[in-house]
C-alpha positions, 0 to 999 in steps of 0.5 A: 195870757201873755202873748209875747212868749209867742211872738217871733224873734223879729217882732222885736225889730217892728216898730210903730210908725210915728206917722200912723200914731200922731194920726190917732190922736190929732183932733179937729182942733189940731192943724196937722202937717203930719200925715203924707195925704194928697189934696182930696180935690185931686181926685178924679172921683167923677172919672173913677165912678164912671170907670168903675161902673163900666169896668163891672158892667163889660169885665165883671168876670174878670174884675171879681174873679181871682187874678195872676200873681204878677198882675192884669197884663192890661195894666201891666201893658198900659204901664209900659206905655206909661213910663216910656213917655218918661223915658222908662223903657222897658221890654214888655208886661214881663219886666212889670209886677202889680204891687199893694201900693209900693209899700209892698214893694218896700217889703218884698225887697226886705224879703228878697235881698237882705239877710240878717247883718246885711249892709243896706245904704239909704240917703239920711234922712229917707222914707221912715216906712222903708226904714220899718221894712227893711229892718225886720229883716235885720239890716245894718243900715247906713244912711248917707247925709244929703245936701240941696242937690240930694245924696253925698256921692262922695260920702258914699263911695267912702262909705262902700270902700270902707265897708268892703275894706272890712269884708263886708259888700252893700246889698242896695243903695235905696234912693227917692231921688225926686221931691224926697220923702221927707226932705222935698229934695230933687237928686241933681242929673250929676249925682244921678250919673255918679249914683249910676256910675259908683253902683256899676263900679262896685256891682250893687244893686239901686232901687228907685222910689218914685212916688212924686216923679210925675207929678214934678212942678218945678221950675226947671225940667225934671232930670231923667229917672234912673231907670230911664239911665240904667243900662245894666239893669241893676235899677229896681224901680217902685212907683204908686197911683197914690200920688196921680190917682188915689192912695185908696186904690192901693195899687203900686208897681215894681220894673225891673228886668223878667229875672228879678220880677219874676222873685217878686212874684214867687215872695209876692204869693205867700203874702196875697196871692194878688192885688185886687183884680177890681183896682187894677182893672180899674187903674188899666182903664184911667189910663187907657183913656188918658184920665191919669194924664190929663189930671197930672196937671191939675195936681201938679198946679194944686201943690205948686201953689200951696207949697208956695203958700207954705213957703211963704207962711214960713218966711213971714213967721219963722224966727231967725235960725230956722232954715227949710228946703224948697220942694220942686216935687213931693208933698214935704217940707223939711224944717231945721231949727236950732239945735237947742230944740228937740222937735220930739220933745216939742210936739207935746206942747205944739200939739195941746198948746198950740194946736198944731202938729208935725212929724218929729225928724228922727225917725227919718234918720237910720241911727236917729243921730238927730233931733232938730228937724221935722217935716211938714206935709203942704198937700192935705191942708186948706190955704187956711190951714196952712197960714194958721198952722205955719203962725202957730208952730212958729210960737212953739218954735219960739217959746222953746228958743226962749227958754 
């Protein structure tokens, strides 16, 4: 039977996540630098065993039993406490939703906001799993190039003046402003306030992704987050506990204010009713009793130092023309070579002679306008791993560049 006759006219807009499919077929003998996977040894396995044995044996009957949409209000509150210690302020429980990881979210907001031809602003390149949720709902998406103090302020006011000039209007500006997916790059406090400033002027919509805000290691202190600046409550904020706890809870959140979450939570019972009542339990718990925090730290040192061993890999190997960014937050670095190289083309032989792989950049780019970039995942390989696989890719890098 042919199925396709059957599937909807939007299945034409789904596409395979580069990421999900080079896991399928990296072996043991490959060295990956593809996938977005936290160090196993951040886990707090030992405080989570503990946690969950005492969440089933006090709160069984909640923790199994079906929950509220909008999620466990013990999590929700502990939330609240959370974020305002990073200056994210808001009114109570009601201003939070529980989601299933913050890719959820990244759906939702396809579902709630974006009409087929809408215009959708992201950065260039961004979150490649962001670009596959909105696109189901048929956005013209407009990627706004980034330098080392992250998005083009000034590019993008060009670009929304031009779009509205042509009658159309921006629906949101998605953002990762600290340690971006893929590039690693921290949004300047200056390009934060002008963000703030053009979306007031011209009454769109930001929507913060911040998956690696907490767990920042740079030099300098972090600059604030752009909920914690937002005044007019147009910031619809995302974070996840894949990054300070485990991805395998599967647990993100949505801030926003009560009118907007309160949206997310009618889109959120078509799809699944709830988040696991167990996780979140379990989640409110980590942080009441101050695991998360005391093991942020701990993360923070671990990819400190293997992004710094991966830096330094790639100073030693690397041929000349090949540039890369400097994370202060994340899990990626973003590699640039020449541009005689296609690193989609390359992966191939990086791959079967080499032993070693990454994720092409052009995905990360809306109008995959470009070919000779990748990223580099530092967090989920040993320091072995690291130095070997950084000496390998670079003999892929120069065998294409002799060609």
């Amino acid at each position: 039977m042919n199925i396709t006759q059957f599937l909807a006219d939007r299945s034409k807009l789904m596409r395979a996540s580069e990421i999900r499919e080079l896991l399928k077929w990296v072996t043991e003998n490959v060295i990956s630098f593809g996938g977005g996977m936290p160090d196993p040894s951040s886990f707090p396995v030992k405080e989570i065993i503990e946690v969950t044995r005492d969440v089933l044996s006090i709160k069984a009957d909640k923790a199994l039993q079906y929950g509220t949409t909008g999620g466990v209000t013990e999590l929700r509150e502990e939330i609240v406490r959370f974020m305002g210690k990073e200056g994210i302020r808001v009114d109570g429980p009601e201003n939070v939703i529980i989601t299933v990881g913050s890719q959820e979210a990244l759906d939702i907001i396809g579902r709630l906001f974006i009409n087929p031809g809408d215009y959708v602003i992201t950065e260039s390149p961004t979150y490649l799993a962001a670009l596959q949720a909105f696109r189901i709902y048929g956005p013209r998406i407009i990627g706004i190039p980034m330098d080392n103090y992250g998005i083009r302020v000034d590019i993008l006011e060009d670009t929304i003046k031009k779009v509205i000039d042509d009658g159309g209007k921006p629906k949101f500006i998605y953002v990762i402003p600290t340690g971006q997916n893929p590039t690693g790059i921290t949004m300047s406090m200056e390009r934060r306030k002008s963000l703030l400033d053009i979306a007031s002027r011209y009454d769109l919509l930001v929507i913060e992704d911040d998956p690696y805000g907490y767990i920042y290691f740079g030099d300098e202190e972090p600059p604030a987050r752009l909920k914690a600046m937002d005044s007019e409550g147009r910031v619809i904020y995302l974070s996840t506990f894949s990054k300070i706890a485990a991805p395998g809870l599967r647990l993100g959140w949505v801030a926003a204010s009560s009118e907007v979450i309160r949206w997310f939570e009618l889109a959120k019972q078509s799809i699944d009713l709830h988040t696991s009542t167990l996780n979140q339990y379990i989640a409110a718990e980590l942080l009441r009793r101050g695991v998360i925090e005391r093991n942020i730290p701990r993360i923070k040192e671990i990819y400190r130092s293997k992004r710094d061993l991966m830096l330094q890999a790639l100073s030693e190997h690397m041929p000349e023309g090949v540039t890369w960014t400097r994370p202060s937050a994340g899990m990626f670095i973003w590699l640039t070579t020449p541009e005689k190289i296609d690193t989609g083309e390359m992966l191939n032989v990086a791959i079967k002679k080499y032993g070693v792989a990454y994720v092409p950049g052009k995905s990360f780019y809306p109008n995959e306008d470009r070919h000779n970039d990748m990223r580099l995942n530092f967090t989920y390989p040993t320091p072995q791993q690291i130095f070997e696989g950084i000496k390998r890719l670079a003999l892929a890098i120069k065998e294409y560049l002799s060609q």
